[in-house]
N, C-alpha and C positions, 0 to 999 in steps of 0.2 A: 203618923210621922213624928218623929223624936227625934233632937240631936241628941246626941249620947255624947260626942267627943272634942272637942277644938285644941286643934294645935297651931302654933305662929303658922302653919302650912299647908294644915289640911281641917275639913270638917269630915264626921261621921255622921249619918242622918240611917236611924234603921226606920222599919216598916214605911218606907218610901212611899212608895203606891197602894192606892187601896186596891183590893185582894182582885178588881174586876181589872183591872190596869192593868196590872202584875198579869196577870194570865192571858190578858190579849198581845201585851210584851214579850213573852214565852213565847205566842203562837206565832209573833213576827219571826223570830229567833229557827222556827223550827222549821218556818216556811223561804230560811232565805237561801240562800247557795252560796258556798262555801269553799274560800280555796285554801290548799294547804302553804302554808308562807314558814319558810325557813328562816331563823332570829339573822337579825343585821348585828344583833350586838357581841354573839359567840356563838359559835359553831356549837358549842358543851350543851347548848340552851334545850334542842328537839325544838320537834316543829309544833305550830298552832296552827287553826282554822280560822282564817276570817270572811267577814262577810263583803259583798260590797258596799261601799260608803255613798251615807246622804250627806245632804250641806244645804242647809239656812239660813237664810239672813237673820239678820237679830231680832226682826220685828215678828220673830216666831217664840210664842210661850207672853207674849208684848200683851197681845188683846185674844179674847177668841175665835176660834179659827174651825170650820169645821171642812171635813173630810183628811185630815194628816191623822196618823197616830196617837192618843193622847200622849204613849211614853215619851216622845220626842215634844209636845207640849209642858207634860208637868218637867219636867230636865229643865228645858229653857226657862221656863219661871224661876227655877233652883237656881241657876246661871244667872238670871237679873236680879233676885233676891240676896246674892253677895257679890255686890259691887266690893265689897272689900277686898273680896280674893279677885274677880275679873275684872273691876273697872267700870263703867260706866259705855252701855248700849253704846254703840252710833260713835262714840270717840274713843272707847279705848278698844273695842272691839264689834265686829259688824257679821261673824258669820259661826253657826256651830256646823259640825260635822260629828257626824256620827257613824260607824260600824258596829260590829257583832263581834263576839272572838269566844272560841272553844279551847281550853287547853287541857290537853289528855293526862293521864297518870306519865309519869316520867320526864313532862317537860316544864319550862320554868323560860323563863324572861330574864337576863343579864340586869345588872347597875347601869341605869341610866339616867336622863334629863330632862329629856323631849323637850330641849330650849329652841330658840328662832325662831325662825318662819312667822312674826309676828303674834309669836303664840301668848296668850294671859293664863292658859291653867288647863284644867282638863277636868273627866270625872269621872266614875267607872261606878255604874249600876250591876248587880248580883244577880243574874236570871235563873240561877238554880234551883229547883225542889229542894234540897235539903244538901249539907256541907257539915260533913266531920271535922272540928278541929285538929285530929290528929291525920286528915287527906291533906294537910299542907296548904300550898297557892297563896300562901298570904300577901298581903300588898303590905312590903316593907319599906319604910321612908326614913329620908332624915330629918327630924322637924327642923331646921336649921336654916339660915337665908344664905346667899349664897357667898364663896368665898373667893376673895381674890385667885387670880392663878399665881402660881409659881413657878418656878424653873422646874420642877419635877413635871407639873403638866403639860408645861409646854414644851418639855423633850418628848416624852411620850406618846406614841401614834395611835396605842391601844386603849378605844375607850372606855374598858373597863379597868382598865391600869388606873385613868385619869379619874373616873367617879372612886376606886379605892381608894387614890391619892387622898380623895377630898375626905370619904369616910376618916380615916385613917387619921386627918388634921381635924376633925370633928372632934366639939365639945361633950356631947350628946349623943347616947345610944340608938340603933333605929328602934322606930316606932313599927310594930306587926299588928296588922289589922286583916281580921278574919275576914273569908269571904261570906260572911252570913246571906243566904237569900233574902230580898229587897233590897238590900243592905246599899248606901250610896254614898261614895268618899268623892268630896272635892275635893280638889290637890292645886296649888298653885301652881307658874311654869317655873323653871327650872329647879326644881324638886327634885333631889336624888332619890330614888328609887328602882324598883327590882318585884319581879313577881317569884315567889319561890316557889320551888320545886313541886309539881302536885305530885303527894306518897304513888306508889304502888298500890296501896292499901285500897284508895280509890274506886279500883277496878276500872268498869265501863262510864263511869260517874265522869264526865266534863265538867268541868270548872266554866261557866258559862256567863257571858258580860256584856252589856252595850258600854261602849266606850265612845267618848266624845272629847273633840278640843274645842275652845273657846279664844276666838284670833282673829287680830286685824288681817283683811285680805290685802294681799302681794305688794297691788297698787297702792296701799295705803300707808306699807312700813317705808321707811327710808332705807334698810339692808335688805337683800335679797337671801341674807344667810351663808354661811362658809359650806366649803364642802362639808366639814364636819358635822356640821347641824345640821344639812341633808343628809347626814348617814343615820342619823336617829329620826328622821321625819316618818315618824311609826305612830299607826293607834294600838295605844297597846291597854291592856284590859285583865 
């Protein structure tokens, strides 16, 4: 395990899991069921596969724990291991969640934020055998904090109108980060970001991911979230 990367808003950690990890993560991956979920963010997106979701309290990945998954153990230590990007156990956040998600050749994930919902960040683990940099899927970000709104986005209904807005007043180019297998990007919350397009070129090769949030539960924020931020309340991967 190596960081390779840091940004104001994301970390890069490749060879994540050692290789016995890795492989019994895959075998979660390949033993879950799977439904096909149409993008909230644009129709232009194509659909992904996801799986259904777990969710843990904080005091998972805390101390050791036997009979859970280790992937869901070693994550949550990554998750308390940077209190910078999530906060601090127990007060700034008390529960991960996690799914699965496949995306085929041809589809891709919209500009988004995955803000509210008492969220602190997220993080997206690599479950694939092997990932052409010219198959696409990159996890594209703005390393950037976030910015005031404007009049422009607060006319706009369209959410990817509004994350352009923000690109578009950005100092900063995005940052593309490959989907290398092991490979594991923490992201803070509201993070603009986008999964791009996986090529053609691909074939039958899925782009393949555990994805998790990192978030005070319901009862514990003081807003319940706009509709808005229920319309991006996605794990996306």
């Amino acid at each position: 395990m190596r960081e390779i990367q840091r940004g104001k808003r994301f970390v890069v950690i490749d060879d994540f899991l050692s290789e016995p990890v890795f492989s019994g993560a895959q075998d979660l991956l390949e033993r879950a069921t799977f439904t096909r979920r149409e993008s909230v963010i644009s129709e232009e997106d194509g659909p992904a596969f996801r799986s259904k979701g777990v969710r843990f309290k904080e005091e998972l990945g805390s101390v050791d724990a036997g009979g859970r998954p280790k992937v869901y153990e070693e994550l949550a230590r990554a998750v308390h291991a940077h209190s910078d990007f999530y906060g601090e156990a127990s007060t700034d956040w008390n529960r991960i969640a996690f799914a699965f998600w496949k995306y085929p050749a041809g589809s891709r994930l919209g500009w988004h934020n995955d803000a509210g919902r008492g969220r602190r960040g997220e993080f997206i683990l690599f479950l694939h055998d092997r990932w052409r940099p010219s198959w696409g899927g990159e996890l594209k970000l703005i390393d950037e904090d976030p910015q005031p709104a404007n009049a422009d986005d607060d006319a706009e209904s369209d959410l990817v109108r509004r994350m352009e807005n923000r690109i578009d007043r950005s100092t900063t180019s995005p940052v593309a980060i490959v989907p290398k297998p092991n490979r594991l990007v923490l992201v803070k919350s509201d993070t603009v970001h986008t999964i791009g397009r996986v090529d053609p070129t691909a074939g039958d090769t899925l782009r393949r991911s555990l994805t998790g949030f990192v978030s005070l539960s319901p009862e514990r924020t003081t807003s319940p979230g706009s509709a808005r931020e229920k319309l991006t309340a996605i794990l996306t991967g």
